[in-house]
TORVEXLO-82098 format. One record per residue (C-alpha): residue in one letter; x, y, z. Coordinates in pm, whole numbers. Layout:
<recs>
A X Y Z
...
</recs>
This chain:
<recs>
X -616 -2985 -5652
X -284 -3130 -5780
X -296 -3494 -5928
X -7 -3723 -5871
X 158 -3930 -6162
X 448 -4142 -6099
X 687 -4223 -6360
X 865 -4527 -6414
X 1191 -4563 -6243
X 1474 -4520 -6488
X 1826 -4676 -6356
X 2109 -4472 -6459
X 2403 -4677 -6535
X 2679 -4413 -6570
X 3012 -4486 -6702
X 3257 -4415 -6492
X 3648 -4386 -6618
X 3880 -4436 -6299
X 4158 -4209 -6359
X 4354 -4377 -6018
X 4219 -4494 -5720
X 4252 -4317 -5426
X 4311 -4450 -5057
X 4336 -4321 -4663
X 4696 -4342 -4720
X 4761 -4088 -4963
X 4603 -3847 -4742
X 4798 -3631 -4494
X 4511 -3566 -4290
X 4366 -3733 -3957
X 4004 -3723 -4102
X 3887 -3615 -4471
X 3576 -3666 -4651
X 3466 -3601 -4988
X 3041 -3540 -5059
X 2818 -3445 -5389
X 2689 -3101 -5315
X 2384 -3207 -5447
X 2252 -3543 -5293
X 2540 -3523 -4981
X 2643 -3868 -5117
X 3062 -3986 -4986
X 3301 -4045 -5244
X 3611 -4126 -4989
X 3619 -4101 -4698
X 3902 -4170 -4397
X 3780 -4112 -3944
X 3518 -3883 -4119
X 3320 -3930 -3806
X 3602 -3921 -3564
X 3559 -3582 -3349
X 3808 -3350 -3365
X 3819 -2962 -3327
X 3827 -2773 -3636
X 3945 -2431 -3559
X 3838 -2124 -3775
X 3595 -2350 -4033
X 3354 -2269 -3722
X 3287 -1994 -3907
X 3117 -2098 -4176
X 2843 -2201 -3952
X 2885 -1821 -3777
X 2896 -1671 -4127
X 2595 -1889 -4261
X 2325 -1785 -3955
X 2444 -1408 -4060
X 2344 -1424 -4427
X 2057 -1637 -4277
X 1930 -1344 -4059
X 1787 -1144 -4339
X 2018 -834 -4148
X 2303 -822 -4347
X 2220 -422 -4441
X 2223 -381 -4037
X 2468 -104 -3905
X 2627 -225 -3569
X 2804 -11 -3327
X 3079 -195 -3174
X 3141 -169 -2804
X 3433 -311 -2661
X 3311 -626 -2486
X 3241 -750 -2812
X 3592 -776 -2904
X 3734 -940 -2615
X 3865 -1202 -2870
X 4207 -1325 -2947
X 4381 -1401 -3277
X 4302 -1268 -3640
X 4094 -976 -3713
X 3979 -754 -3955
X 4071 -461 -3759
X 3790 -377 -3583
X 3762 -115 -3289
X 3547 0 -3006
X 3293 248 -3150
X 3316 133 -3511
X 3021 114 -3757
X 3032 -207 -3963
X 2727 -385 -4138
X 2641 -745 -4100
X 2788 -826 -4441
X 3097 -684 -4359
X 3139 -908 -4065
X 3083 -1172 -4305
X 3311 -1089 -4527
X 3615 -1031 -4228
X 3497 -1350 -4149
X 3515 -1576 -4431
X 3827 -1371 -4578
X 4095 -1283 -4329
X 3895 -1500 -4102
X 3829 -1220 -3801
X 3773 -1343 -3504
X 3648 -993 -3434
X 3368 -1017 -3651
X 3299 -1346 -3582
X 3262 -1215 -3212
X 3035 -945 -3307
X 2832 -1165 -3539
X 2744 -1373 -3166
X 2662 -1067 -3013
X 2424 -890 -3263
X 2265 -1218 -3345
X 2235 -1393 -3063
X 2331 -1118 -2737
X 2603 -1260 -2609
X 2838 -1548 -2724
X 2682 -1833 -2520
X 2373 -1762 -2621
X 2475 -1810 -3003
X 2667 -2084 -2915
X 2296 -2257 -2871
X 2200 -2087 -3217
X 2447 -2237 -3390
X 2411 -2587 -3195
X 2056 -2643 -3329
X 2146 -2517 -3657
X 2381 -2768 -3670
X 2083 -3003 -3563
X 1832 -2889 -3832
X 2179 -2996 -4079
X 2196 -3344 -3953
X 2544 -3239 -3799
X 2483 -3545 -3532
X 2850 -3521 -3384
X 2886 -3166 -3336
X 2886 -2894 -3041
X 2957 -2522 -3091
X 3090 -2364 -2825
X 3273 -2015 -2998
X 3142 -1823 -3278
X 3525 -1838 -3403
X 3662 -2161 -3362
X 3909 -2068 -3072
X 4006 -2398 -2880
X 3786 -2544 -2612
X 3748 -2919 -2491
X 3374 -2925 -2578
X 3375 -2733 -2910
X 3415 -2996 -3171
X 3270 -3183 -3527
X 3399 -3446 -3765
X 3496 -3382 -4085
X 3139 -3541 -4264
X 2978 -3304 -4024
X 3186 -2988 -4181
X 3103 -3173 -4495
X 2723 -3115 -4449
X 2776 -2764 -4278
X 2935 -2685 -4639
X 2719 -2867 -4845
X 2390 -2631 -4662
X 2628 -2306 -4712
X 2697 -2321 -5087
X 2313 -2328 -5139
X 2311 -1984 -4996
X 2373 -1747 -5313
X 2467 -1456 -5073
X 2739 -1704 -4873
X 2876 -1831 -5174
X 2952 -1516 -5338
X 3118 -1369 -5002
X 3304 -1702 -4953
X 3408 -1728 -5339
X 3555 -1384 -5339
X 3939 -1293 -5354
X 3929 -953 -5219
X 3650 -743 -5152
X 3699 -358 -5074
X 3450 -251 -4814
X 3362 83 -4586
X 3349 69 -4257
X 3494 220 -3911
X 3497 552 -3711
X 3441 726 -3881
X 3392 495 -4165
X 3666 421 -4434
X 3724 224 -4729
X 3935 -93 -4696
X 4041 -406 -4898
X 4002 -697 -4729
X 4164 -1088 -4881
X 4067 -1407 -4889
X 4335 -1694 -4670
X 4183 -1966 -4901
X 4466 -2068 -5157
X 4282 -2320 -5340
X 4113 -1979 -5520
X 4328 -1992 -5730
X 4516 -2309 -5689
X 4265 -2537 -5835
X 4039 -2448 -6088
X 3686 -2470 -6009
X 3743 -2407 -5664
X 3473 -2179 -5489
X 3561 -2134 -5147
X 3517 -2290 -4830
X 3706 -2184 -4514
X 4038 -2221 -4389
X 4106 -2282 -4047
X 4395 -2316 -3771
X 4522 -2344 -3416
X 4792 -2553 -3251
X 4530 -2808 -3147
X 4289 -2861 -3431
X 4590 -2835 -3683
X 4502 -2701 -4031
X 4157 -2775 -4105
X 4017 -2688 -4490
X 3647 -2695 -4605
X 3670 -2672 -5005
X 3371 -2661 -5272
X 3443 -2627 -5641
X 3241 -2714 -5951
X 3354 -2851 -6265
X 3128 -2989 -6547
X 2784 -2934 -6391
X 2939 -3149 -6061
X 2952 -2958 -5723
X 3164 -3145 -5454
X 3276 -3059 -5105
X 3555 -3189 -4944
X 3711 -3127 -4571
X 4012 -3198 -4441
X 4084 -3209 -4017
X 4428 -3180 -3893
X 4685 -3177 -4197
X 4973 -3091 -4276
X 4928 -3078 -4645
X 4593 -2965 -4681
X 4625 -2775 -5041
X 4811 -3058 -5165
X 4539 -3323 -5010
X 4247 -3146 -5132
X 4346 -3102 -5509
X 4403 -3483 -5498
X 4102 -3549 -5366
X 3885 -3313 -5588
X 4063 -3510 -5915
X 3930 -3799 -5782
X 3587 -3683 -5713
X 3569 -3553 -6050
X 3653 -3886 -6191
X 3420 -4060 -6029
X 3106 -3850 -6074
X 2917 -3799 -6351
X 2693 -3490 -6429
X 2376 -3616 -6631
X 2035 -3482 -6740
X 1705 -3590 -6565
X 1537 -3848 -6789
X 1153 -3786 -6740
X 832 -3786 -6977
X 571 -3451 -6908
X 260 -3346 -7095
X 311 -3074 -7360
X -9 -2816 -7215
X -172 -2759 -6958
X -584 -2753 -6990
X -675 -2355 -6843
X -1001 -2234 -6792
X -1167 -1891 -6836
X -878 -1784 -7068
X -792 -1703 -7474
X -622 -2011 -7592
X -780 -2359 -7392
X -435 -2493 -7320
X -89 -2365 -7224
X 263 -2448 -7210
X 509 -2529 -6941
X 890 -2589 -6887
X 1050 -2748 -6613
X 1372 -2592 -6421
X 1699 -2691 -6606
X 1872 -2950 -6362
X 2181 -3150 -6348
X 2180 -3469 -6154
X 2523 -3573 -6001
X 2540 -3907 -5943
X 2715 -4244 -5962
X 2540 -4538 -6017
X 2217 -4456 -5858
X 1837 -4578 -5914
X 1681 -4265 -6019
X 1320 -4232 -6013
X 1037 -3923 -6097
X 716 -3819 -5994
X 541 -3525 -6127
X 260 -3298 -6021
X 43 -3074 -6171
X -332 -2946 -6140
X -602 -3077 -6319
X -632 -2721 -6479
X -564 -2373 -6431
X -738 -2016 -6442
X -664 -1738 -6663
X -488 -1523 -6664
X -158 -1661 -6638
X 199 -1537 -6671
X 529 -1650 -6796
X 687 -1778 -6506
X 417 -1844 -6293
X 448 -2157 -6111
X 197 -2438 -6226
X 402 -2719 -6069
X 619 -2936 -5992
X 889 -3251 -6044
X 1016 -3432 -5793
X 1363 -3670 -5800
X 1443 -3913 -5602
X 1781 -4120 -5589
X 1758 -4466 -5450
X 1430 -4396 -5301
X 1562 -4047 -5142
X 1386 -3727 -5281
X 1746 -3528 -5380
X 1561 -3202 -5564
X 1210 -3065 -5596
X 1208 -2855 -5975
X 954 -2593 -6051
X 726 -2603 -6371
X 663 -2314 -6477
X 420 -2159 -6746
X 625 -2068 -7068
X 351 -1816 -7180
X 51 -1576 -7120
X -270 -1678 -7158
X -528 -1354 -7118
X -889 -1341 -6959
X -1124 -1431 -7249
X -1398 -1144 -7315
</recs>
């Protein structure tokens, strides 16, 4: 039923100012990365695919099949093989009652390896067995150098990424309203225990309210991995993510990097041509009107290109909001974002 047009491809030449360049050398870290949010594109880059643990970050992946579940409401009872973790927690005990946000929340905050632990065990029965959760998550990501073995990020030989694999673990997270709220969050008081009581819970990530724009990731550390960082912020319609594996000076490193990713990217509105109505049968008025989602495109130079689709006609009735079709953008040939059109008005059954 839908017809296809195809608009001209438009090439956006975007000027770029270059406040300084930026090198591997100025970075502390043993592998970093820098991606757009939106199309995954690198802006720098230094062993980005080199494998390396990376410690607590795990648990973004941990946190992310969580809010994924469609449990988060869930009451768990906590028995005490599923705290047979070392290292931080968010003070969880044998008998508690905590709710699969919660565990998100000790997770992505104080970074609990408790609740990352009982995350594996209500999702997945046991910690091996979410191990291969999370593995072909990480598959479904494009995460091509990357094998979960904890739900926390403890140290073991085969549990390891790279940082443009962290990158794209990020990148999938920050889509997640639910995960980007928890992860964005400074504090958050929640209830939970036995019996139950109310507790305030804080967030390791400095770059909060170190940089502005900054929206999270995860922090993450252990004598082998180092200090490992996954960082999103926004600024000026841009979303970037970068990750840092092993260094010293992570906050330092990432603010650098950020400036320069903000001075290289450009936020810019989709250029594209759409008819004004819609022809509708059955109904009042013989024609309607449509809007298309607002959108930002991040981008450097890119060849941007549109195609459009949209029924020949539609049946009345038909409400503002309703779906009627849809735009699709592509950026050198890749599709980046699929935007809803959407009816801007109701057209009633005609008598």
């Amino acid at each position: 039923m839908f017809r296809k047009i195809i608009a001209l491809s438009i090439v956006l030449i975007l000027s770029v100012v270059k406040v300084y360049a930026l090198s591997a050398d100025d970075i502390s870290a043993e592998c970093a990365v820098l991606i757009t949010a939106q199309t995954g594109e690198v802006i720098f880059a230094k062993n980005e695919n080199k494998r390396h643990s990376m410690a607590s970050t795990t648990k973004i992946m941990t946190s992310l099949l969580a809010v994924e579940s469609g449990r988060l409401s869930e009451e768990i009872r906590i028995t005490d093989d599923m705290l047979n973790v070392e290292g931080t927690s968010m003070g969880l005990l044998g008998g508690d009652s905590v709710s699969l946000r919660e565990l998100a929340y000790g997770m992505l905050l104080p970074s609990g390896n408790d609740a990352a632990s009982v995350t594996a065990f209500c999702l997945g029965g046991s910690v091996d067995n979410f191990a291969v959760m999370m593995n072909e998550r990480a598959k479904s990501i494009g995460m091509k150098n990357t094998n979960f073995v904890t739900p926390s990020g403890l140290d073991d030989e085969n549990h390891y990424s790279t940082a443009y694999d962290m990158a794209l673990l990020g990148r999938e997270a920050v889509k997640n309203p639910e995960f980007l709220n928890i992860c964005s969050s400074q504090k958050a008081t929640l209830t939970y225990g036995n019996p139950p009581y109310e507790r305030t819970l804080y967030n390791h990530n400095r770059m909060l309210t170190a940089y502005e724009g900054a929206l999270g990731i995860k922090t993450g550390f252990t004598k082998k991995s180092g200090r490992c960082l996954v960082s999103y912020a926004q600024k000026n319609g841009v979303g970037l993510i970068a990750v840092t594996l092993n260094d010293g000076n992570d906050w330092y490193d990432h603010k650098q990097i950020f400036d320069y990713g903000f001075s290289q990217v450009t936020a810019v509105e989709p250029q594209y041509t759409l008819p004004e109505t819609i022809p509708v049968v059955g109904g009042l008025v013989s024609k309607a009107r449509f809007s298309a989602e607002k959108f930002v495109l991040e981008s450097t130079d890119k060849n941007v290109s549109y195609k459009y689709y949209l029924p020949h006609f539609l049946y009345a009735p038909l409400n503002t909001g309703d779906v009627v079709g849809r735009v699709e953008i592509f950026a050198d040939g890749k599709l980046i974002k699929s935007i809803s059109l959407t009816a801007t008005e109701n057209v009633s059954v005609k008598a």
